[in-house]
N, C-alpha and C positions, 0 to 999 in steps of 0.2 A: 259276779264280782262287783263289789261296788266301788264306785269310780271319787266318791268322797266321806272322808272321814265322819262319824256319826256326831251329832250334835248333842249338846246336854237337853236334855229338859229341865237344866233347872235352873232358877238366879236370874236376876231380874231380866236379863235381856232376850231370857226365851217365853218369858209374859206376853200375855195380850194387851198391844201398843194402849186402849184404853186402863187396861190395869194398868199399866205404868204409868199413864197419865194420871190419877186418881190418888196414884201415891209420892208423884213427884209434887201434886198439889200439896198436899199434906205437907210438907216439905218447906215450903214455901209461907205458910201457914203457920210455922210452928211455934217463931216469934212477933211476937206483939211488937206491931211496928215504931211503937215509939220507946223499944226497945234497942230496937236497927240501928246503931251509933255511925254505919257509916250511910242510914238514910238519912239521920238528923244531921248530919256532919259531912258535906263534898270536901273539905280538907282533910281532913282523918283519911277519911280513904284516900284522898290524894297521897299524901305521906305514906299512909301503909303501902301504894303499890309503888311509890319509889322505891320505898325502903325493899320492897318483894323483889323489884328491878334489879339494885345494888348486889344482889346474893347472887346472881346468876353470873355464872363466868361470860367474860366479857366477850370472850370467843363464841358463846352461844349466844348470845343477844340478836337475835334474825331482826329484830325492828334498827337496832342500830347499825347492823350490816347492810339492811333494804330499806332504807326510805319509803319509797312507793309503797311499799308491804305497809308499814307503818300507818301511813296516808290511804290506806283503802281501810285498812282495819278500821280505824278510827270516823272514818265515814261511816262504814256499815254501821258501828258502833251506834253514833247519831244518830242515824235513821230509828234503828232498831228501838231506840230511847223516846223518839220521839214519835213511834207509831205509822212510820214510811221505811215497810219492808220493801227489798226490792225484788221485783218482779221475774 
């Protein structure tokens, strides 16, 4: 008897992690960067993710219930941006 239900084979996350690398490149890839309005633009995207923030009931909002939360994300964030993953 088997002890765990059987897994798909199919869809992306039963790939081989380089196949999925290959096509998440692609992905990344697919607009021309100076198409990217919120690469050209850090207020644009600033505003869209207020405005993203605003939607969400207030009662879910974990950054505005947790500070710290907040304050770590936002570091990792940094780092991740700037090329100092942490270890």
């Amino acid at each position: 008897m088997e002890m765990h239900p059987s897994k798909s084979k199919r869809g992306f996350a039963s790939m081989d992690p380089e196949k999925q690398r290959a096509i998440a490149r692609k992905g990344g890839k697919s607009v021309p960067s100076e198409k990217r309005s919120f690469s050209q633009n850090p207020q644009l995207a600033a505003e869209a993710g207020h405005k993203g923030g605003l939607s969400v009931n207030p009662n879910h909002r974990s950054f505005s219930k947790d500070h710290a939360l907040a304050r770590n994300a936002g570091r990792k964030g940094g780092r991740a941006a700037h090329g100092h993953f942490p270890k």
